[in-house]
Each structure stands twice: as structure tokens, then as C-alpha cells.
C-alpha positions in Angstrom: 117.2 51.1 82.9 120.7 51.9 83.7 122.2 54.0 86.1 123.3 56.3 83.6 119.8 56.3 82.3 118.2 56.7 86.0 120.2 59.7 86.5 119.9 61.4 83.4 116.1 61.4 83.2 116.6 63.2 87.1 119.0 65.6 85.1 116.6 66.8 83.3 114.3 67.8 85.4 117.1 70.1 86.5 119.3 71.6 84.0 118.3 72.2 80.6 119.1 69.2 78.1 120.4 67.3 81.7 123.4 68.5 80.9 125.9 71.8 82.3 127.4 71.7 78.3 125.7 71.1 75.5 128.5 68.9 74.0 127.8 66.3 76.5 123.8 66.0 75.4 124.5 63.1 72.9 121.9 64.1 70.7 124.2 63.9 67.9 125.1 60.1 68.1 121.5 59.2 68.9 121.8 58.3 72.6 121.5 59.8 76.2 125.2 60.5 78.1 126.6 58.0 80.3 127.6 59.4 84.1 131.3 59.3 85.2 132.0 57.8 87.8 135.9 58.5 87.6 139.2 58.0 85.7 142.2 56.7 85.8 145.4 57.4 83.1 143.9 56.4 79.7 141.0 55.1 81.1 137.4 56.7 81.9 134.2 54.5 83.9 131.0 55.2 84.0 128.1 54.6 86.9 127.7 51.5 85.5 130.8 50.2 85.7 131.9 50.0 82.2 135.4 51.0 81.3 136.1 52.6 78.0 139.5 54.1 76.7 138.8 58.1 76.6 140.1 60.1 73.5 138.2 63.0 74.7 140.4 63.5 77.8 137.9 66.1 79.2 138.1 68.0 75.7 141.6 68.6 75.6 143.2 69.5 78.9 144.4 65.5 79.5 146.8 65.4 77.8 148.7 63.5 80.8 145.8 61.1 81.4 143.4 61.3 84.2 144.7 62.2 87.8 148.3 61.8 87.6 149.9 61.4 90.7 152.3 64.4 90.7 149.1 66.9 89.8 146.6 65.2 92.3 149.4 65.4 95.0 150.4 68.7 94.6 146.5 69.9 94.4 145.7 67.7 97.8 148.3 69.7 99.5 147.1 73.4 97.9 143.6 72.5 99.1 144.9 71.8 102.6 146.4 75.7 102.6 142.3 77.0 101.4 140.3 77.1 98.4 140.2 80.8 97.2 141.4 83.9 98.9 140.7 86.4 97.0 144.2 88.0 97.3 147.2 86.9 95.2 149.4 84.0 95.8 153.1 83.5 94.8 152.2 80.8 92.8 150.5 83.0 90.0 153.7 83.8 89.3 155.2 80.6 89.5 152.7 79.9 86.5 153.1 83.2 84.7 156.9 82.5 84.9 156.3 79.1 83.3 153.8 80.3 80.7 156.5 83.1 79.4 159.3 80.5 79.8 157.0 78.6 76.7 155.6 81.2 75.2 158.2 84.1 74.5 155.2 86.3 73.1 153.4 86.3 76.6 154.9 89.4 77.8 152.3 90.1 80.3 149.4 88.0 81.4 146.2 87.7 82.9 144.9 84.7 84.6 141.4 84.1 84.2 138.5 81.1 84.8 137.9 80.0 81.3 138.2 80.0 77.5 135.5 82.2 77.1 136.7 84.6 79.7 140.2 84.7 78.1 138.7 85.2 74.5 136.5 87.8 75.4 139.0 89.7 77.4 141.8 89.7 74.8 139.1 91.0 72.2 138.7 94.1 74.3 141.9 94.4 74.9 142.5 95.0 71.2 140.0 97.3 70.5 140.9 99.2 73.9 144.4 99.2 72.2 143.4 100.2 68.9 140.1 102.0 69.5 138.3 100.6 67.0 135.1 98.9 67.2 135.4 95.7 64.0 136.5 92.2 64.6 137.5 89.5 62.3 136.8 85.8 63.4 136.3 82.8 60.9 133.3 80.5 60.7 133.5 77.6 62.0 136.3 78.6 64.9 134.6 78.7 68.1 135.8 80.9 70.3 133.8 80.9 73.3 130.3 81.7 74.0 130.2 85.7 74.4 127.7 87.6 72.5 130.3 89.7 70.5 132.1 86.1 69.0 128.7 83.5 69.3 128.1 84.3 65.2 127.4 82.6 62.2 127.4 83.9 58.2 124.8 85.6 56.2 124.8 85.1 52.6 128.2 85.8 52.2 131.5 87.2 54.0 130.8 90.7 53.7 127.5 90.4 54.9 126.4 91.2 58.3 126.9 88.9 60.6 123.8 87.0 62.3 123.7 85.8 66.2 124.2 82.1 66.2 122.2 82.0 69.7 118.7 83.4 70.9 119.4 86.8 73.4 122.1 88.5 71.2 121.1 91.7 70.3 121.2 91.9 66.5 123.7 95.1 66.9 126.2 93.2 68.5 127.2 91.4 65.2 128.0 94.8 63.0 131.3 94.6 65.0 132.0 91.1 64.0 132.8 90.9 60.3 133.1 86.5 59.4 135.7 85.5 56.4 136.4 82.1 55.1 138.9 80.1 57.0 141.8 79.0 55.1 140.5 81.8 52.4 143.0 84.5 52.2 140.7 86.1 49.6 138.0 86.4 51.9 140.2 88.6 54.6 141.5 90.9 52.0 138.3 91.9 50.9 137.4 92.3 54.1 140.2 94.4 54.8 140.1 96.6 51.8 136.7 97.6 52.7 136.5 97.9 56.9 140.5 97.6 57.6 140.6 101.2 59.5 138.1 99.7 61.3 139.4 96.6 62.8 140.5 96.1 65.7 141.7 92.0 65.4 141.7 89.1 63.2 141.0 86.3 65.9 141.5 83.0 64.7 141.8 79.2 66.1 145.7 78.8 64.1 144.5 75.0 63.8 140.8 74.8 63.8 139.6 72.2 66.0 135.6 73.3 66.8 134.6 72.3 63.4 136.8 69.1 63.7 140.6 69.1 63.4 141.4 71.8 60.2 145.1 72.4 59.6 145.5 75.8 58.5 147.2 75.9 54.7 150.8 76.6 53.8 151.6 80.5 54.6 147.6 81.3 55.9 148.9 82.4 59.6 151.8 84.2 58.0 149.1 86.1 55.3 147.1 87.0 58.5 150.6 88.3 60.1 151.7 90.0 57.6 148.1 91.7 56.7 147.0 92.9 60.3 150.6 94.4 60.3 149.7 96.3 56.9 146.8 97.7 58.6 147.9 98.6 62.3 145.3 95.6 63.4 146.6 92.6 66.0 146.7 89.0 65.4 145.0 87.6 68.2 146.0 83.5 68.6 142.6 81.6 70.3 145.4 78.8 71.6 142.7 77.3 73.9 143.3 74.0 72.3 146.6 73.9 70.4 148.2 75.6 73.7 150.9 73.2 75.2 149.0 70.3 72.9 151.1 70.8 69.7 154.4 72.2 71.0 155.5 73.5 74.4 154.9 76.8 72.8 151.7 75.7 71.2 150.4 76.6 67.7 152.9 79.8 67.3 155.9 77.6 68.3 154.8 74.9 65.9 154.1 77.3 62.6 156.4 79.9 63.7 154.1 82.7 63.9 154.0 85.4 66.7 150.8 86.9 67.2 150.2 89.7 69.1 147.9 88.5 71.9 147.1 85.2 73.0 144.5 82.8 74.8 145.3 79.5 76.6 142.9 77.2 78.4 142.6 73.8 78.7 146.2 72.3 79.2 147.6 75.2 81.3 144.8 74.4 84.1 146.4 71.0 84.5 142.3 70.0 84.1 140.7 72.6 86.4 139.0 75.8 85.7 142.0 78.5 84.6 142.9 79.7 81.7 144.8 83.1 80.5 145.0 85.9 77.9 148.2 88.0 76.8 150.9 89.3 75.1 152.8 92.3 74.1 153.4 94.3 77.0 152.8 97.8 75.9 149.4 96.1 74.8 148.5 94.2 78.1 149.8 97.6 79.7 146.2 98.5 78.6 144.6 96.6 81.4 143.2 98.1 84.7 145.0 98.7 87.0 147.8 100.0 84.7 145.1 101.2 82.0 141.2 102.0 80.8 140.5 97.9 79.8 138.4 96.8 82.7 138.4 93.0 83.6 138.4 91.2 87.1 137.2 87.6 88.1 136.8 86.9 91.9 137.8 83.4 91.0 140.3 84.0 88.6 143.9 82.5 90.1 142.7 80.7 92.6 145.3 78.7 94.0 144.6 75.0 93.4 143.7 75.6 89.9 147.0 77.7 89.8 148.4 74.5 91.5 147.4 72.0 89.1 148.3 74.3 85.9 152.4 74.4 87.1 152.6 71.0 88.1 151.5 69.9 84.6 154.0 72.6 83.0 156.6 71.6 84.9 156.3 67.7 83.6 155.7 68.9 80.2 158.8 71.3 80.3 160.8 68.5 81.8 159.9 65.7 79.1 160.0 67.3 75.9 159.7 64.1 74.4 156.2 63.8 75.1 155.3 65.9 72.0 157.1 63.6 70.0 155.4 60.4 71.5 152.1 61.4 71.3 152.8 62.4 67.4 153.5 59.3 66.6 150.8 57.6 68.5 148.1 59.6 66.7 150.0 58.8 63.1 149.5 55.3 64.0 145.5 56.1 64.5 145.6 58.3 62.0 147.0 55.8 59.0 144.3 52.9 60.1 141.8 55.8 59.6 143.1 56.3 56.0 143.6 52.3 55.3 140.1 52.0 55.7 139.4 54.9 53.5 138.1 57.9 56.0 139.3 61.3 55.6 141.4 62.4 58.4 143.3 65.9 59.2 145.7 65.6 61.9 148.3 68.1 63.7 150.1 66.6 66.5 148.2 64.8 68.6 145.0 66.5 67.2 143.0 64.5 64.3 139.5 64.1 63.2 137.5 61.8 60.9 135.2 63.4 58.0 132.8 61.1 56.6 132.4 63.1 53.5 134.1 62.6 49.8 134.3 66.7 50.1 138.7 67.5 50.6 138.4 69.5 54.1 139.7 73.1 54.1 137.2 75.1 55.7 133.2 74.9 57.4 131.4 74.8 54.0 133.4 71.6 53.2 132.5 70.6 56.6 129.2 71.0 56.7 129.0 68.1 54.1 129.9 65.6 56.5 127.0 62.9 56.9 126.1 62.7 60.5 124.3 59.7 60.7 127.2 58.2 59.5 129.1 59.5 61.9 126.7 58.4 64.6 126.9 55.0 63.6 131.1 55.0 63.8 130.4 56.6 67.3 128.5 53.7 68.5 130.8 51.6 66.8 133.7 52.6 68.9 131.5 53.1 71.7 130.6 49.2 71.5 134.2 48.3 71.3 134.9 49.9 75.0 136.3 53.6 73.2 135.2 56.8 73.7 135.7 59.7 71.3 133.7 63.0 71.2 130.0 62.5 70.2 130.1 65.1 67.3 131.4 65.1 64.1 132.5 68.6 64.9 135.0 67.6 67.9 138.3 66.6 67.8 140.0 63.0 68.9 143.1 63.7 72.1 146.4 61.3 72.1 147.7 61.6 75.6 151.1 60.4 77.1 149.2 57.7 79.2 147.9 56.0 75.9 150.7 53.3 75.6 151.6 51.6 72.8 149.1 48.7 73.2 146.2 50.9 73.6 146.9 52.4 70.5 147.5 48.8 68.5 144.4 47.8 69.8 142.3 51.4 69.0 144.1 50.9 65.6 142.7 47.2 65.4 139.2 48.1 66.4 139.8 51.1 63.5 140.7 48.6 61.0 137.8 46.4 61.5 135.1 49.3 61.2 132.6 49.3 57.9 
């Protein structure tokens, strides 16, 4: 038995599935998760000493590589000055600065602890705004795991909405209404019917829960221009593409201004932060200044704070990054396609189907062939590379995957059957 083994079977005595995410169960692929033991650049290593190159990068917020030396410095030194204080800091806004530096539509912001936080939060910000109760999300676009956005489709869009977890109350999903991603028709009739009534269309602008789904030509602007028609926001879930497609994220990249926004991930430099915003005369809605109640005793903490400018500040000073980590993940992405697996990339974003079905939304996805999947996993797994253990997840490119990391994932790509 091996270490990772060993501890795993003590892990589940103690957390349910041995795991503190369900992502990291392996059940997917067929196996039990191996145990970090740490990481270094491109490079992750388990408990049992075995080195694999990681294109999961802790889900998306590596997109430096593991501990680079400017972050880890600067967070040694913010952990020599306390932990948490529970008062602010100058650094929070330091970050805030840098955040609206990127991201021009940030015109006030929150800093919270997660993606799920952020999410939530922005969502009552919009009906606090609006006062009204309805909510558009897609299926397939994860958005966290509160009870008001944790929901799946009925029979069809304009059906009610059914809790995709046990412990929902069934009335929480009359507020959610689901449409179609990539399916204008689906919103509009949506609209037509409930649009006095919605508060927000929230949407992932490139979906990356369900794998990597590039929205279609002039979708983000249809959902500008038709929450606009109906005195509804545009809320941007930018968890992911945030700082990983653009310095300005999805909205820099497409061109689209929504009227809030989320961020995680990146903007924590790889510790717990994230943040929610936008307009200002919407944010303005948030206690203190308004009736929109939302606090976190951890939220801001200074070494997560800490961590989240030192990576802005090296992705603001090398622009060039975005444009080097494109290219790497073309490279991966055309050996994909040589070897005749569909693949949908955006940026440094990409994902492989194994399905014959052309990807546009979650009913094409849900045709993927997971065993077949499983098998690739272990494939790359054997060959010293780690990608996400789902179908559903997306593959990372990150500056510290040189050039010869990426000829030899290719290689290993080209060789698969």
C-alpha cells in the first residue's frame, strides 16, 4: 500500500469521501487521490515521491506556478506582522487599487474568502438593488455551492428549477429560473414571461465547470443588451476567467461590461480571497452605506491580501504572459486535435470532450463518455502529468510551463490511443 493509500483510507474515517472537496475524490477516473506533499513552478509531488507536471495548478489560481519566490517572500514577511486582525489594513486597498486598475467596471468592491461567498453576495446585491426576487443562471455554470445557485433543470427551461443537493428547501429554486447556455432563445423566453421579475442573469462569460465552453459570437453582448431592455444586471461569475484570459479577464477579452462582478482564484495569488463588485451606485447598496448585509471575519486578512497584489503586480508588469501562455496551450491544444479529440480552448483555458457530439452547451456535454475519459486520465497520469480527474474540469497553462514541458506534454498527447 502506498502512502497515499495509507493516508487516504485514515481520511476517511474523518471527512466524508476523505476528502475537504469533492473534486479531489477520484471517483471519476477510477482511483483514490494521491497526497501532496508540495510543489515547485510547473511541478507537483506527492507523499510518495513521485513528480508529475500539474495542469491543474490548484484549479486555476497558478497561473504563476507553485510558490514563486516574489509571492512566498512577500507572504513570509505579512505573516511575521500577524495573521488576521480583524480591522482593516492599508493593503486592502493596495489590492482594491490594483483590481480597478484591471478592471475599469469595479467601481467599488468587497473583499471576501471565496468564490461562493463572492457569488452569493453579488446575487443579493442585485436583487437588494432591483428588489426583485428571480435569478437567471445557466446549466452547467457552477457558481458556487449556495442554496439559491446549487440547481439543476426540470423538464425544460421554463420549468421550476430542482435542488441539485440534499438540504435545499424546494422553495428556494422558484427564484432561480435555468436557460440554455449559448441559447439566446432560451433567455428570451425566459424574459418575456418573468423579466419584471428578475433581478440578474448570472453567467460564467466562458464556461469552465462543465469543461472549457467558449460562449458563441455576440451571446454576452445578447445578454447585455437584453438585461438592459428589462432594467435587470449582468452579473460576470469571473472566478475563473479573472486575470486568466486578459488582465481584465473575460470582459476585457470579449469586450463586454457587466454590471457586477466576481473574482477568485487568481486575485488570491493561491490563498483563500476572492471579491465581488461593480457599479458604484449599485455596490453603494452594501451595509454600511446601504440595506445589503454581508461581513466575513476572515475576509481581507492580510496575507491572503498579501499574496493577491504580489501576483497582480507581476501580471501588470509582464503583459506578455497572456500572450505566452496562449500560445503554449495552442500547442497542446493542436496535438489534441491531430489525434482527433475535441477540444474548446480560450486563452490558456482548454478541455478535451470525448464525444462525436459539437460542444455548445451541458446537453452536448453530457454525451461525453467517461470511461473514456478515465482511461486518458490514467494515461497521462502514467506518463508523470496531472490534469483534473473529471471530464467536467478544465486543463491551466501557467507561465512556469516552459517550452519543453509543453513539447514533451504535446509528445505524450500525440502518442495517446
Amino acid at each position: 500500500m502506498t502512502k497515499s493509500e495509507e493516508l487516504f483510507k485514515k481520511a476517511l474515517n474523518k471527512m466524508p469521501g476523505g476528502v475537504n472537496s469533492p473534486v479531489r475524490a477520484f471517483n471519476a477516473v477510477k482511483k483514490t487521490p494521491f497526497f501532496v506533499k508540495k510543489a515547485q513552478g510547473p511541478y507537483i509531488y506527492d507523499v510518495d515521491e513521485n513528480k508529475y507536471i500539474d495542469y491543474v495548478c490548484s484549479w486555476g489560481p497558478g497561473i504563476l506556478g507553485h510558490t514563486h519566490p516574489k509571492v512566498i517572500e512577500a507572504v513570509k514577511k505579512a505573516c511575521e506582522n500577524g495573521l488576521t486582525f480583524g480591522a482593516p489594513t492599508e493593503k486592502e486597498i493596495i489590492l482594491a487599487e490594483l483590481i480597478q486598475k484591471c478592471v475599469p467596471s469595479m467601481q467599488m468592491l468587497r473583499l471576501v474568502s471565496s468564490g461562493t461567498e463572492a457569488v452569493m453576495s453579488a446575487v443579493r446585491v442585485a436583487r437588494g438593488y432591483t428588489k426583485r426576487e428571480k435569478i437567471i443562471k445557466f446549466i452547467g455554470c457552477y457558481h458556487g455551492h449556495s442554496d439559491g445557485l446549487l440547481m439543476k433543470a426540470g423538464s425544460g427551461v421554463l420549468t421550476d428549477a430542482i435542488p441539485d443537493s440534499a438540504g435545499i428547501p424546494k422553495d428556494y429554486s422558484k427564484f432561480t429560473l435555468l436557460a440554455n447556455y449559448n441559447d439566446e432563445n432560451s433567455v428570451r423566453k425566459i424574459m418575456e414571461q418573468y423579466g419584471d421579475d428578475v433581478a440578474c442573469i448570472v453567467v460564467e462569460p466562458v464556461a469552465a465547470n462543465m469543461g472549457v465552453v467558449p460562449p458563441k459570437p455576440d451571446f454576452l453582448k445578447f445578454l447585455r443588451d437584453i438585461t438592459k431592455q428589462y432594467n435587470s444586471l449582468l452579473i460576470f461569475d469571473e472566478v475563473i476567467t479573472g486575470f486568466r484570459l486578459a488582465l481584465g479577464g473575460a470582459q476585457e477579452y470579449y469586450g463586454i461590461e457587466p454590471d457586477l462582478s466576481t473574482f477568485g482564484k487568481i486575485v488570491g495569488g493561491g490563498m483563500p480571497l476572492a471579491v465581488y463588485g461593480g457599479r458604484k451606485d449599485i455596490m453603494s447598496c452594501v451595509a454600511p452605506l446601504g440595506p445589503v448585509y454581508q461581513a466575513g471575519t476572515l475576509s481581507g486578512n492580510p496575507v491572503a491580501v498579501t499574496a493577491g497584489i504580489e501576483t497582480l503586480k507581476i501580471l501588470i508588469e509582464n503583459p506578455k504572459i497572456y500572450l505566452e501562455i496562449d500560445k503554449k496551450a495552442s500547442i497542446l491544444e493542436n496535438a489534441y486535435k491531430s489525434v482527433g479529440l475535441q477540444t474548446k480552448r480560450v486563452g490558456s483555458l482548454l478541455s478535451v470532450f470525448f464525444t462525436d457530439t459539437p460542444i455548445s452547451n451541458y446537453n452536448d456535454v453530457s454525451t461525453c463518455d467517461v470511461n473514456k475519459f478515465a482511461n486518458y486520465f490514467n494515461y497521462m497520469l502514467n506518463n508523470g502529468i496531472y490534469i483534473a480527474p473529471s471530464q467536467f474540469e478544465s486543463m491551466f497553462v501557467s507561465v512556469a510551463h516552459t517550452d519543453e514541458i509543453i513539447e514533451h506534454t504535446a509528445n505524450v498527447i500525440l502518442k495517446y490511443k
